[in-house]
C-alpha positions as CSV (number, residue, x, y, z in Angstrom):
1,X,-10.1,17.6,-13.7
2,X,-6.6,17.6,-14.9
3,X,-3.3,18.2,-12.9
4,X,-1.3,18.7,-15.9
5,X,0.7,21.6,-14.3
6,X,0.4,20.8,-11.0
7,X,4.3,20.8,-8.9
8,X,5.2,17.8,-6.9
9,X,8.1,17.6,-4.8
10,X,9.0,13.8,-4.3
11,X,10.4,12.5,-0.9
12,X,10.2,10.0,1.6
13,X,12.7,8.9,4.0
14,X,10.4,7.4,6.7
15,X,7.4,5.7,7.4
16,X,5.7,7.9,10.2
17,X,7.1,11.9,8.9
18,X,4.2,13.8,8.6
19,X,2.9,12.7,5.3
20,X,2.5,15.9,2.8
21,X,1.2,14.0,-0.3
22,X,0.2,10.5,-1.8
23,X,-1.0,8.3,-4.3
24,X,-4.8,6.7,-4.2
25,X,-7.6,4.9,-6.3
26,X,-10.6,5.0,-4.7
27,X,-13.0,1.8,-5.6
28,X,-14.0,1.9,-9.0
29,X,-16.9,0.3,-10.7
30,X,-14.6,-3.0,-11.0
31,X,-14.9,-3.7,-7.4
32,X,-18.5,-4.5,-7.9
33,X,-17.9,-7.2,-11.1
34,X,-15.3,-9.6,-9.1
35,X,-17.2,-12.8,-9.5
36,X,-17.1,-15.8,-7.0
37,X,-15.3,-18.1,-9.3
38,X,-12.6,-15.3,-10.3
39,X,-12.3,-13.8,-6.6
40,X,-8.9,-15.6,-5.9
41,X,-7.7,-15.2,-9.4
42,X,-8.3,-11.6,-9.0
43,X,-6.5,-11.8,-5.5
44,X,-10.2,-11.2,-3.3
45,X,-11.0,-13.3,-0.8
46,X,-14.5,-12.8,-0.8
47,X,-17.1,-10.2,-2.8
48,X,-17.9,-6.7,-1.9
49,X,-20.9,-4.5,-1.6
50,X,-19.3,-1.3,-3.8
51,X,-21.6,1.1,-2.8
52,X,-21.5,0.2,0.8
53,X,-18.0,0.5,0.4
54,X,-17.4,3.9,-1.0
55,X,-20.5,5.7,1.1
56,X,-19.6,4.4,4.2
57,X,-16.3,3.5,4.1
58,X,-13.9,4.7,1.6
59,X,-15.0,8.2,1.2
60,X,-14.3,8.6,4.9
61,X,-10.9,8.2,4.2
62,X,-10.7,10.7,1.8
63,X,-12.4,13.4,3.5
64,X,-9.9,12.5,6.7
65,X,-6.8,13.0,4.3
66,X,-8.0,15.9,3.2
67,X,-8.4,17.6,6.3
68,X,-4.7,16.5,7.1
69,X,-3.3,17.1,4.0
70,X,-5.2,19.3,1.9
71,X,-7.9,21.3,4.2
72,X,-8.8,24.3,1.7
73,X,-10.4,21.2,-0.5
74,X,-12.7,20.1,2.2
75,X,-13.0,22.5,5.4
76,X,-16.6,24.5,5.7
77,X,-18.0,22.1,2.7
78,X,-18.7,18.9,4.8
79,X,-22.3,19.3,4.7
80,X,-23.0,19.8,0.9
81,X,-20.0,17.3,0.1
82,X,-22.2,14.8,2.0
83,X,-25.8,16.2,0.8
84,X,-28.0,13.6,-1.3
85,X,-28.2,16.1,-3.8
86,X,-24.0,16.0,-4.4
87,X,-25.0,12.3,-5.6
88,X,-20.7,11.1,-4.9
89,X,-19.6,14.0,-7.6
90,X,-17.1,15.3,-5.1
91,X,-15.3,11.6,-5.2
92,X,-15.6,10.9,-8.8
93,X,-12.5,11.7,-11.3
94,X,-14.3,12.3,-14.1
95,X,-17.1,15.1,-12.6
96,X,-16.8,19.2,-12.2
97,X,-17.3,18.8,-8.5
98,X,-14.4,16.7,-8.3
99,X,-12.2,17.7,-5.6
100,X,-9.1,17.3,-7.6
101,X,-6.3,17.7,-5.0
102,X,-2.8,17.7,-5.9
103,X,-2.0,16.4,-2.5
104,X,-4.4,13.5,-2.3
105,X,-3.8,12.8,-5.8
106,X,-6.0,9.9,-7.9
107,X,-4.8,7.7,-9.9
108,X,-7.4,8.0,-12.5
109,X,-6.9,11.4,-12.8
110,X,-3.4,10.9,-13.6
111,X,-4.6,8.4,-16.0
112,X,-6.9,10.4,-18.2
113,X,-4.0,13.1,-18.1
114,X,-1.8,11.3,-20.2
115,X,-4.4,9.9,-22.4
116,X,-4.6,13.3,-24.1
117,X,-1.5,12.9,-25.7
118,X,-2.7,10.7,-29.4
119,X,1.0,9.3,-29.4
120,X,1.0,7.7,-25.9
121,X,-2.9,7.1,-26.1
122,X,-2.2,5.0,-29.3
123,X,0.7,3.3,-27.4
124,X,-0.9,2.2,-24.1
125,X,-4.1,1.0,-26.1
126,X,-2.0,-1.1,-27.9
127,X,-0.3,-2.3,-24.8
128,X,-2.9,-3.0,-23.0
129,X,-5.2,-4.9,-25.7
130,X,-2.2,-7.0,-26.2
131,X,-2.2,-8.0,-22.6
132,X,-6.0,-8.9,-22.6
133,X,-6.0,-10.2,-26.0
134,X,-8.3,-7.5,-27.5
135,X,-9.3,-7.9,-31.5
136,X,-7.5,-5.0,-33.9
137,X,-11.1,-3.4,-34.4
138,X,-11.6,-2.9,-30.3
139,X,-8.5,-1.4,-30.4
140,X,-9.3,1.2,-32.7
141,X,-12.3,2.1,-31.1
142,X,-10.4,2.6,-27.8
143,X,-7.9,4.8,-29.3
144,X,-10.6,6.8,-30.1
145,X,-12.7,7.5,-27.1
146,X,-12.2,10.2,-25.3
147,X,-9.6,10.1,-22.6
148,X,-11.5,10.5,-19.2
149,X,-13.7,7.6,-20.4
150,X,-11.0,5.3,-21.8
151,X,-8.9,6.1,-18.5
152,X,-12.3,4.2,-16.9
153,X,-12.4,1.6,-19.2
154,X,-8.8,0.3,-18.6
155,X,-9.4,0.2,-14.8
156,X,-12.7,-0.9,-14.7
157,X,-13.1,-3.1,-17.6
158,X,-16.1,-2.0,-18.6
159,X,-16.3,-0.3,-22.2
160,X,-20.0,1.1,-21.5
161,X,-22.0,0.4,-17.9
162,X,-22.6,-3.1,-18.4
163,X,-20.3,-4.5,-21.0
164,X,-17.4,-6.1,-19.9
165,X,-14.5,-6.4,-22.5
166,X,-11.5,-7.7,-19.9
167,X,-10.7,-8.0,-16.1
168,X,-11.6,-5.6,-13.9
169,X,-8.2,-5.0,-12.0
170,X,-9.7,-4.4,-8.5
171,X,-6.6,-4.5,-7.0
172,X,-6.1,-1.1,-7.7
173,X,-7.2,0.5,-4.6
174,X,-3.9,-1.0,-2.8
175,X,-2.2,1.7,-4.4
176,X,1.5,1.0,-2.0
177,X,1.7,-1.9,-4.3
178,X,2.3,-0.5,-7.9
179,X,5.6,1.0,-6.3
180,X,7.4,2.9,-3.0
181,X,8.7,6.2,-3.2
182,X,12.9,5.7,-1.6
183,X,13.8,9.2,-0.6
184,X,13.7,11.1,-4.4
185,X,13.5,7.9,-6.2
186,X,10.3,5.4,-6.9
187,X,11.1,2.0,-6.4
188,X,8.2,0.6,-9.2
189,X,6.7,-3.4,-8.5
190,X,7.1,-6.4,-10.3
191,X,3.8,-8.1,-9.7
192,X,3.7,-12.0,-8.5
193,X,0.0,-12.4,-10.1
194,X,-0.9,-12.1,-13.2
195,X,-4.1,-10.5,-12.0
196,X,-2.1,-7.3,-11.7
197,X,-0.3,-7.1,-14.7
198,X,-2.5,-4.2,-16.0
199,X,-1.7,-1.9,-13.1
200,X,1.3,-2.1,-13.1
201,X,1.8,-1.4,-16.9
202,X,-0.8,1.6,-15.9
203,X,1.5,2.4,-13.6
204,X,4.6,2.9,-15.8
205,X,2.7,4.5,-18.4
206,X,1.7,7.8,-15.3
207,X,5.3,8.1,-13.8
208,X,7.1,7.8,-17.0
209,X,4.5,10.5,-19.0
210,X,3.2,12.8,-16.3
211,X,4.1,15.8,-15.8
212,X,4.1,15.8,-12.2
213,X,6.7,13.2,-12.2
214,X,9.0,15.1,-15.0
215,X,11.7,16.4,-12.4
216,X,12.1,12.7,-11.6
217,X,11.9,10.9,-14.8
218,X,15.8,9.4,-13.9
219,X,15.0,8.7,-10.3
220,X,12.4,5.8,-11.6
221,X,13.9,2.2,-10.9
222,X,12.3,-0.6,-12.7
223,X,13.4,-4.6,-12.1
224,X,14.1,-6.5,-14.8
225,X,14.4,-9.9,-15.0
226,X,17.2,-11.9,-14.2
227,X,19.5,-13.4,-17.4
228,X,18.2,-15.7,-19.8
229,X,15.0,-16.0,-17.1
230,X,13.1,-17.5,-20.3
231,X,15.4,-20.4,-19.9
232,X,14.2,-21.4,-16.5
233,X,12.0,-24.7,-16.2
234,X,9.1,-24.4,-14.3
235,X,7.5,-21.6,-12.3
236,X,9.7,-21.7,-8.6
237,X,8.6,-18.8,-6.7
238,X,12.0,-17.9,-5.4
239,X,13.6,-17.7,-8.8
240,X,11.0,-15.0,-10.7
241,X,12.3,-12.1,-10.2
242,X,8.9,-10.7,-8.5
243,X,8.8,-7.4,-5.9
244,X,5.3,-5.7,-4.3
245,X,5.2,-2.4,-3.0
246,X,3.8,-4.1,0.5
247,X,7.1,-6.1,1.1
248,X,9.1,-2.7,0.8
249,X,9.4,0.0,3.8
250,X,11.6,3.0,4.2
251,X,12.0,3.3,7.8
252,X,14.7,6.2,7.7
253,X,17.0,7.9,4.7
254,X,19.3,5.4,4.7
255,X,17.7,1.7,5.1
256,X,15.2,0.1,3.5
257,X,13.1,-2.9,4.6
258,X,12.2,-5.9,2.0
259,X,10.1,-8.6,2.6
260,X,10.1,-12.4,0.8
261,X,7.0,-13.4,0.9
262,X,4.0,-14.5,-0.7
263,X,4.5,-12.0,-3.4
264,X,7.8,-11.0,-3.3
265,X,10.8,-13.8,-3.8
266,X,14.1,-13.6,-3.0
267,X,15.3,-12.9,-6.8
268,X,12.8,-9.8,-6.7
269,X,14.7,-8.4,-3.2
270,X,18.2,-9.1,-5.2
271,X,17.6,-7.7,-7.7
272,X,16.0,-4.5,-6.0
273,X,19.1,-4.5,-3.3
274,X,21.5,-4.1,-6.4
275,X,19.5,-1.5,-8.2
276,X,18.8,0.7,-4.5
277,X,22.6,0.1,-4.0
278,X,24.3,1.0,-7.6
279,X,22.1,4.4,-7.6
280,X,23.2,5.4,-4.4
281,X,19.8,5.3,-3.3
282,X,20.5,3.9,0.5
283,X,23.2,2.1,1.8
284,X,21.6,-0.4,4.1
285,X,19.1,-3.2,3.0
286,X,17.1,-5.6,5.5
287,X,15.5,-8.8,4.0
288,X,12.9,-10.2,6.0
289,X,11.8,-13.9,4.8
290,X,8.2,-14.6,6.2
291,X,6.2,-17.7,5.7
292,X,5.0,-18.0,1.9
293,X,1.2,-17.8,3.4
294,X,-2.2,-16.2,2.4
295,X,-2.3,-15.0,5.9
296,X,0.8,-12.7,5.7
297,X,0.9,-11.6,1.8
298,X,3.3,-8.7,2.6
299,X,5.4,-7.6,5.6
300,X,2.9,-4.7,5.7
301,X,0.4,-7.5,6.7
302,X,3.1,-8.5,10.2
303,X,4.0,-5.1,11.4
304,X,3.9,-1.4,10.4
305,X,5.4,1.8,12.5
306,X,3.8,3.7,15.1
307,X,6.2,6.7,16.5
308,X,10.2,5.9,16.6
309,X,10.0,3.7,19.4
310,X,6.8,2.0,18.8
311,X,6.0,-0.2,16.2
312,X,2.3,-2.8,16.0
313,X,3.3,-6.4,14.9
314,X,2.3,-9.9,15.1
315,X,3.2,-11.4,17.8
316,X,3.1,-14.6,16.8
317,X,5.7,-14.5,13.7
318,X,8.1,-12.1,16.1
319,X,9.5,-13.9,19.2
320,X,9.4,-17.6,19.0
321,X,8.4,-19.5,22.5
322,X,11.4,-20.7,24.6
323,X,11.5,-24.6,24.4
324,X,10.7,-26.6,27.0
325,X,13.1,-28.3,28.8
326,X,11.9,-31.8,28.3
327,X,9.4,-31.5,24.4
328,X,7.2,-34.1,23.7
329,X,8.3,-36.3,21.2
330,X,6.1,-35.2,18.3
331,X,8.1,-31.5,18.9
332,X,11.5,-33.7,16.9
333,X,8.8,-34.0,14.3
334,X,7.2,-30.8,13.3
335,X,8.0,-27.6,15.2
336,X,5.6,-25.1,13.8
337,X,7.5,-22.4,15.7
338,X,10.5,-23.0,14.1
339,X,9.2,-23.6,10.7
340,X,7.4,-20.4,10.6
341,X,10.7,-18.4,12.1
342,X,11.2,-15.3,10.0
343,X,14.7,-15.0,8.5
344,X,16.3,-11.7,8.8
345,X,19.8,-10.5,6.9
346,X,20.8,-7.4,6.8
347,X,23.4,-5.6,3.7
348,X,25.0,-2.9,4.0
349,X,26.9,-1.6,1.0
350,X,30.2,-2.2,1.2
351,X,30.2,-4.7,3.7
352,X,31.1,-8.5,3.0
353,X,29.3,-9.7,5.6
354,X,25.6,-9.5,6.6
355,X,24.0,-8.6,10.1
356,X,21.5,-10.7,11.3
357,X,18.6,-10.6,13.4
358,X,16.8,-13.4,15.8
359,X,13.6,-12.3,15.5
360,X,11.4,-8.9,14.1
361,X,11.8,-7.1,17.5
362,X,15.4,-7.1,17.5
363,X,15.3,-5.4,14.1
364,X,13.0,-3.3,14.7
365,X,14.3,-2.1,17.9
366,X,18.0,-1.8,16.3
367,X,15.8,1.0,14.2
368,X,14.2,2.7,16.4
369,X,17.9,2.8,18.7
370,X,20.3,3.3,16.0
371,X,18.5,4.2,12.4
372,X,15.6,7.1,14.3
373,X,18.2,7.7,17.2
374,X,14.6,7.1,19.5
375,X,16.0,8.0,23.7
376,X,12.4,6.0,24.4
377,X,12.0,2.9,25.1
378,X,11.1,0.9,22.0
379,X,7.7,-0.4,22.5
380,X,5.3,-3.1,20.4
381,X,1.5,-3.2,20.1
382,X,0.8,-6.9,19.4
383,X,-2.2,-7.7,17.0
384,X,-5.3,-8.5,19.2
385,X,-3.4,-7.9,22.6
386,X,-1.2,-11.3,21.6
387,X,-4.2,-13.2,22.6
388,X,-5.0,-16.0,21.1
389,X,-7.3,-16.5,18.4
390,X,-7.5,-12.8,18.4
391,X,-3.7,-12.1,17.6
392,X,-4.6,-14.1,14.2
393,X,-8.0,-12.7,13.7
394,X,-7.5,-9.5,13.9
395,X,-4.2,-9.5,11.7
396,X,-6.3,-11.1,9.2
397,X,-8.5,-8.2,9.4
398,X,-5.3,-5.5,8.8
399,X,-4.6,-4.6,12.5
400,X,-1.0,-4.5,11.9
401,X,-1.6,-3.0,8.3
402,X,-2.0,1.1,9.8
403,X,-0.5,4.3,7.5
404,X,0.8,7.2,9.7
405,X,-0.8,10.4,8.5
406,X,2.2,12.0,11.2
407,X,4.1,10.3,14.0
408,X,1.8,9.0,16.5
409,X,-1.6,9.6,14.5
410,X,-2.6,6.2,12.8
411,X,-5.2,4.9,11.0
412,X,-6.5,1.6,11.4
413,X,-10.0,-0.5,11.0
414,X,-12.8,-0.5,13.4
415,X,-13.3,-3.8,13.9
416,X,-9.8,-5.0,15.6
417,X,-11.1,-4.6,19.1
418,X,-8.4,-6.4,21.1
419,X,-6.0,-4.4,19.2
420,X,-7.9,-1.0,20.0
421,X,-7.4,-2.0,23.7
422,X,-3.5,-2.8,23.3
423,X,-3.3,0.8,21.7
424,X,-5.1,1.9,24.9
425,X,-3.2,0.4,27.4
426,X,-0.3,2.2,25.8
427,X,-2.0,5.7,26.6
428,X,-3.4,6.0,22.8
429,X,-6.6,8.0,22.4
430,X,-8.8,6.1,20.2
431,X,-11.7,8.0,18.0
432,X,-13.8,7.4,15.3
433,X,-13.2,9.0,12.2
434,X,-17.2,10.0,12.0
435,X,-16.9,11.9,15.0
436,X,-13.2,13.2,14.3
437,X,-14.2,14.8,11.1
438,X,-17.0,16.7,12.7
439,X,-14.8,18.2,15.5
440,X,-12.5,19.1,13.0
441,X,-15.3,20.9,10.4
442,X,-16.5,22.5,13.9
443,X,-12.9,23.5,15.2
444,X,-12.5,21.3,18.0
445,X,-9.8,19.8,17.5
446,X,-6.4,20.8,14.8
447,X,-5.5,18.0,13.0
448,X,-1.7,19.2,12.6
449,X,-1.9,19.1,16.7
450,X,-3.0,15.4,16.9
451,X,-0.9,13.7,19.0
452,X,-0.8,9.5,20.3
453,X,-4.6,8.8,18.4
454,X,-5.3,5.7,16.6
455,X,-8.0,6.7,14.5
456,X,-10.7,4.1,13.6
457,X,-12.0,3.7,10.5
458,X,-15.2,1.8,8.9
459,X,-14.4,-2.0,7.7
460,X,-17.0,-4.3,7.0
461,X,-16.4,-4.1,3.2
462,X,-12.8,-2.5,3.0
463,X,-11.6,-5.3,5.1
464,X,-13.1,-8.1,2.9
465,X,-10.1,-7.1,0.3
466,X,-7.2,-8.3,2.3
467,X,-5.6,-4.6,2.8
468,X,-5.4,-1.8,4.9
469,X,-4.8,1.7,4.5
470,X,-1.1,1.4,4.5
471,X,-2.0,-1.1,1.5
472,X,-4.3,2.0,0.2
473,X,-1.7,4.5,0.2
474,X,1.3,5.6,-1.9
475,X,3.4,7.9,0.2
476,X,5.5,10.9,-2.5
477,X,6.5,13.6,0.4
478,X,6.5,13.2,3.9
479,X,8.7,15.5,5.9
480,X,12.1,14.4,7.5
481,X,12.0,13.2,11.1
């Protein structure tokens, strides 16, 4: 179902404006061919059940988007969209019954769009067998397939059901990744793992060649490496020149947030500052250095927004613990606290010298004060209630990883319950999305009149992957706050 003429109007200046349009891949056979001894490799910290995870997971999410952000796809059709009979055809890219939005837009889609063109089809083929090492003859029998089913192949992996010929790249699904949309421009990622390396090239190919993106072929920044990077001796994190879509938030028109992490080193946030800056893109640049742990992986992973003046964080990685008067001696020897500290500088353009920040509160509430003008009182929702283990649990399980479909109305996993009752204690209303979707098929409730709800989702296999759905979600319009 192509979108070859479809419009798009491309801008994002915050993350909790009510979100108009995005970027998505739902979980595609690949999920269900990650392997226990290639799970890290491939960035998964455990296997998942796919069709557990699409039924009664995934496909949730896109009905809910659609009722926010494209209701004429899916209002009065719940019940056949759902049947036995539909057998998943309204979820899958390449059937009739595809729901085909040019709001919630899929990546596949996008994908098989381009592929009719012989020139770039030839082109990406070639690119992408010389990534995986593909003989000449495979080659030429990819260039000739027919475009909705090589468009499957180079996600999946699979050339027929069964019959692997590279990587799956199951990573796809965290769609905020591949890039971040910066007011009119898109920011695009320079992966840390090699495990991605097909995506992103993917990724390139659709914003360079669709038509959707045409109006803002210009407005696309790539990072390149650093000079004479093929000179450097060994592999020091901090020197590649790396950047992930999870370490980058837009948190108002004119400042953008980058985090140095796991994935994303501090050559990959220079390089990105001087590119945001020389295009007059924004003129204020946080960098936010957090441990280089599994545990954290992006800044996405430590906190996300909520409404102006409320933002859900870790609480352990924000305010370190006042020391005590007299510390035990082993304190002179290892202070975790301090170790773990987070590192905040701040650039503006123009400016010689840096702000800095003590800790993620103060940064976050200079936003909400000064960046979102917020009259409120800026408020925090810690990850499990800042109870301990729960805090940790829970953020391993994406409770600070929530997308704002519209200030106020976030999603986030089921299964974070001390979380769910800090929300509550701040006057949230909490629902689950199975029941929310039926009030809103039966009129009970307006989605655009949502106010203060964290909406839960279903995560036993979702969650397994290490992301959330601000991981799963590629904002290209939200409107202005």
């Amino acid at each position: 179902m192509t979108l070859q003429n479809a419009k798009l109007k491309l801008d994002v200046t915050s993350e909790i404006g009510t979100l108009r349009a995005l970027l998505i891949h739902s979980p595609d056979s690949g999920l269900g061919k990650v392997v226990p001894s290639k799970a890290q490799d491939w960035l998964f910290e455990d296997l998942v059940h796919l069709d557990t995870m699409r039924k009664n997971e995934y496909d949730y999410y896109i009905k809910l988007l659609l009722y926010f952000l494209d209701p004429d796809k899916i209002k009065g059709k719940l019940v056949l969209v759902d049947a036995p009979a539909a057998d998943r055809n309204f979820y899958k890219p390449d059937s009739a019954d595809f729901y085909a939005s040019d709001k919630v837009i899929e990546l596949q889609t996008l994908l098989a769009d381009i592929l009719e063109d012989d020139a770039i089809r030839k082109k990406l083929t070639a690119s992408v067998c010389a990534i995986e090492g593909c003989s000449y003859r495979l080659q030429q029998q990819l260039i000739d397939m027919a475009p909705v089913e090589l468009a499957k192949v180079f996600i999946s992996g699979a050339l027929h059901k069964d019959e692997m010929i590279f990587a799956p790249i199951p990573n796809l699904i965290f769609s905020r990744d591949i890039g971040i949309t910066i007011n009119k421009h898109i920011l695009l990622n320079k992966p840390a793992k090699k495990a991605r390396s097909r995506e992103t090239l993917l990724a390139r190919y659709i914003l360079f060649n669709h038509p959707l993106f045409a109006a803002y072929r210009d407005n696309i920044l790539e990072l390149s490496e650093t000079v004479q990077h093929f000179l450097r001796p060994g592999e020091n994190h901090d020197e590649k020149t790396t950047l992930e879509g999870g370490d980058v938030m837009v948190v108002s028109a004119d400042h953008v947030i980058i985090g140095c992490s796991e994935r994303t080193s501090i050559s990959g946030a220079n390089e990105a500052i001087k590119l945001l800056f020389q295009n007059n893109v924004v003129n204020k640049v946080t960098v936010l250095k957090i441990p280089h742990k599994r545990d954290y992986m992006h800044i996405d992973t430590v906190f996300t927004q909520v409404k102006r003046n409320m933002w859900v964080l870790l609480g352990s990685l924000a305010i370190a613990e006042a020391p005590t008067p007299e510390p035990e001696p082993i304190s002179w020897f290892a202070d975790k606290k301090l170790k773990d500290k987070p590192e905040i500088v701040q650039f503006i353009k123009g400016q010689t010298k840096p702000n800095t920040f003590d800790c993620i509160e103060d940064l976050l509430t200079d936003i909400s004060t000064n960046d979102l003008n917020s009259t409120e009182k800026v408020e925090f929702v810690y990850s499990g209630n800042n109870q301990f283990p729960f805090d940790a649990r829970e953020q391993w399980t994406d409770s600070c990883n929530l997308l704002a479909l519209k200030e106020g109305v976030v999603l986030g996993y089921d299964r974070n319950d001390h979380t769910v009752d800090a929300f509550k204690a701040k006057g949230f209303s909490v629902i689950h999305v199975t029941e929310l979707l039926l009030k809103f098929e039966n009129d009970e409730i307006n989605p655009q009149q949502m106010e203060n709800t964290l909406i839960l989702m279903p995560s036993s296999e979702l969650s397994r992957a290490r992301g959330g759905f601000h991981c799963m979600s590629l904002p290209l319009l939200r409107d202005r706050i």
